[in-house]
C-alpha positions in Angstrom: -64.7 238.8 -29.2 -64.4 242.6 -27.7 -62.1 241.5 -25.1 -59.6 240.4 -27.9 -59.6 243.5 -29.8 -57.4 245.4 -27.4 -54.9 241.9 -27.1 -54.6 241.9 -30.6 -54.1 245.5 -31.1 -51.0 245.0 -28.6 -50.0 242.5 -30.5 -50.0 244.5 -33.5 -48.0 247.3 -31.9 -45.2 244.5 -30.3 -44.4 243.9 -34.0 -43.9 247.1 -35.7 -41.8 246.9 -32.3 -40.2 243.5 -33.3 -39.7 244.5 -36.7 -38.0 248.0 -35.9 -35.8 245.6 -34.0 -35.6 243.4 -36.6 -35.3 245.3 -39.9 -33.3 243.1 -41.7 -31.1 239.9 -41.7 -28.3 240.0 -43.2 -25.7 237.2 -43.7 -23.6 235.2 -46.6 -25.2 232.2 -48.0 -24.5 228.4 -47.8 -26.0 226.7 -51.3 -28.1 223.6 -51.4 -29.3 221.6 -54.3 -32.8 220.2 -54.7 -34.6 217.5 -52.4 -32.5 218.0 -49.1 -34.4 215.5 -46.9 -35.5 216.8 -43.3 -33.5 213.3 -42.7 -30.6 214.4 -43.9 -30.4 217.9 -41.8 -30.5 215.9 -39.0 -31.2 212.0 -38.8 -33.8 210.6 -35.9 -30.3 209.2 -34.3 -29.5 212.9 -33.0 -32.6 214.1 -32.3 -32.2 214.0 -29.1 -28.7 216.0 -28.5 -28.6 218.6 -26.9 -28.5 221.6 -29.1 -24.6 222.0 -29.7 -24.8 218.0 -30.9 -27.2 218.9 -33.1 -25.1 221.8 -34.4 -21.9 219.4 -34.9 -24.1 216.6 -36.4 -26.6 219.3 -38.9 -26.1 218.0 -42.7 -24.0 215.5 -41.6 -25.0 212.4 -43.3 -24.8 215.2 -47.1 -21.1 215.7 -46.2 -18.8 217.0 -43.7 -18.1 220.0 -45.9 -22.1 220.6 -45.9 -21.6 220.9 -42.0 -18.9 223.3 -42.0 -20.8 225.5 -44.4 -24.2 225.5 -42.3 -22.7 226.3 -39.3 -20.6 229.2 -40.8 -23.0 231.1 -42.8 -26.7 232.0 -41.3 -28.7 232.2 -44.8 -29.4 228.9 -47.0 -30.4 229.0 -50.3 -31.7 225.8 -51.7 -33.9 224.5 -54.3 -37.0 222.5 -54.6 -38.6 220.5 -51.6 -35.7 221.5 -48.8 -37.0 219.7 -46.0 -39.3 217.1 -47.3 -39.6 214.0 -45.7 -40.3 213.9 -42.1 -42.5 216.0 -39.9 -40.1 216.0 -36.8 -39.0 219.0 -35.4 -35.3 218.5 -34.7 -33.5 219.4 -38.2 -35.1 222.7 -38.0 -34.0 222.7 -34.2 -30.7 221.6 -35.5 -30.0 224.3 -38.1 -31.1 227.1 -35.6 -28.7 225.4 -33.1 -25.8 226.0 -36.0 -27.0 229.3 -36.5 -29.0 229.7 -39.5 -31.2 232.4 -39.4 -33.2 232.2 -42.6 -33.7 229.7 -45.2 -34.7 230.7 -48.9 -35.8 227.9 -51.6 -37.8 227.5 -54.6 -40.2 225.1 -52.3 -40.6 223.2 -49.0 -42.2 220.6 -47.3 -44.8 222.5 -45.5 -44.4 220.3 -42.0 -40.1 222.1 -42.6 -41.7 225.2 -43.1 -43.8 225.7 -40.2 -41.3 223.7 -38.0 -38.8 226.2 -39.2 -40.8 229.0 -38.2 -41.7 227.7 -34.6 -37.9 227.6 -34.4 -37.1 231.6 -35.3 -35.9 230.3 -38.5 -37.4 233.1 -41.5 -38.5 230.5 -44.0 -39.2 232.4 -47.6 -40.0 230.7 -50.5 -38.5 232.6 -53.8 -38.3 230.8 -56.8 -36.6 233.8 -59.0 -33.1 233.8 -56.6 -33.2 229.9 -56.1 -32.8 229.8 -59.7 -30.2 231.6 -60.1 -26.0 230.7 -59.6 -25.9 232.2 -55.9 -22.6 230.6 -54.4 -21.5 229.6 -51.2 -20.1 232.7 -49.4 -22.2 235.5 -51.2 -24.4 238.4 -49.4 -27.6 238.5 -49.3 -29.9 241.3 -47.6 -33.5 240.3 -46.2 -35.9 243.0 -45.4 -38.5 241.6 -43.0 -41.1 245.1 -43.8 -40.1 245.5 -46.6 -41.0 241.8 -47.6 -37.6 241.5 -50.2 -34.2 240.3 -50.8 -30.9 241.7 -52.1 -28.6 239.6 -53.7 -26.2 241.3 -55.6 -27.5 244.5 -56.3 -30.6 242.3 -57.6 -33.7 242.7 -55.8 -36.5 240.0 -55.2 -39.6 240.7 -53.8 -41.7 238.4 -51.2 -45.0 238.5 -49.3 -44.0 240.9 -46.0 -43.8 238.3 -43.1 -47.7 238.3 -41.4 -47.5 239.6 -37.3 -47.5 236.1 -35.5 -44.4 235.4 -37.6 -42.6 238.0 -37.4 -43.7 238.1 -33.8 -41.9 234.0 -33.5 -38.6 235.2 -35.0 -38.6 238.7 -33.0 -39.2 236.4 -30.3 -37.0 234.1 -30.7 -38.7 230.7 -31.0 -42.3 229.9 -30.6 -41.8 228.9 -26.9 -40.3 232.5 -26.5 -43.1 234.0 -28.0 -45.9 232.5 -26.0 -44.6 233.0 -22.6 -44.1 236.8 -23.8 -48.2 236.4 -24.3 -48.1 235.0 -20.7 -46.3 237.7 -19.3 -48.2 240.3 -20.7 -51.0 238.8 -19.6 -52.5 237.7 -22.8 
């Protein structure tokens, strides 16, 4: 267990590094309802595309509108249960392939959430904004330290992201982030 101590104090100091890097992501917002299926972000038929088909086929099967708005705007707000349903990893491959960074719901299917996460995707469950009329196109500020978010001029606080998460979206992916371990020797 003494071996690790030094490891894990280097991982420590890699994400005050990440998050100085990473202080905040900003972006404008594409709004989803309640109950978006994980099959509906991205149907078993595409799960195997390469990642710019599952960018051009993401929320698809909703609408193509729904598309267009995913792929143009890297912050979703939705309600409750975003990503229930199936446990595959592809929709949350699929919406980091059309560029979301961070999705923010009342709830989640926890197999979405983690999957999210493994994909760089900031998953944050806040059930004060989800609630509230945020539209399509509007602002909203995440502070990853800080642990909140700034929606017009509102301000909603979250748990701060742990180190091994902020350490898989500094990183990239999950992939990324374990053969940064590798590299380093950890």
């Amino acid at each position: 267990m003494a071996a690790r101590e030094p490891a894990l104090e280097g991982v420590r100091r890699k994400r005050e590094q990440l998050i100085m890097g990473l202080p905040s992501i900003r972006g404008t917002v594409a709004t989803f309802g309640d109950h978006v299926s994980a099959d509906v972000v991205l149907p078993a038929r595409h799960s195997f595309l390469p990642p710019e088909g599952m960018a051009e086929n993401v929320l698809m099967d909703l609408s193509a509108e729904a598309n267009r708005k995913v792929r143009t705007h890297p912050i979703i707000v939705a309600g409750e249960a975003f990503g229930y349903g199936t446990g595959r990893e592809s929709p949350s491959r699929a919406l980091r392939a059309a560029g979301v960074k961070a999705v923010i719901a009342r709830s989640f299917s926890r197999l979405f959430f983690r999957n999210a996460i493994n994909n760089g995707i900031l998953v944050i469950q806040c059930r004060e904004l989800a609630a509230l009329p945020v539209a399509d196109g509007d602002e909203i500020t995440i502070d990853l330290d800080g642990g909140s978010l700034q929606w017009k001029g509102k301000a909603f606080a979250f748990p701060p992201v742990t180190d091994i998460v902020a350490n898989i979206i500094g990183a990239g992916d999950l992939v990324s982030y374990g053969r940064q371990l590798l590299a380093a020797g950890r």
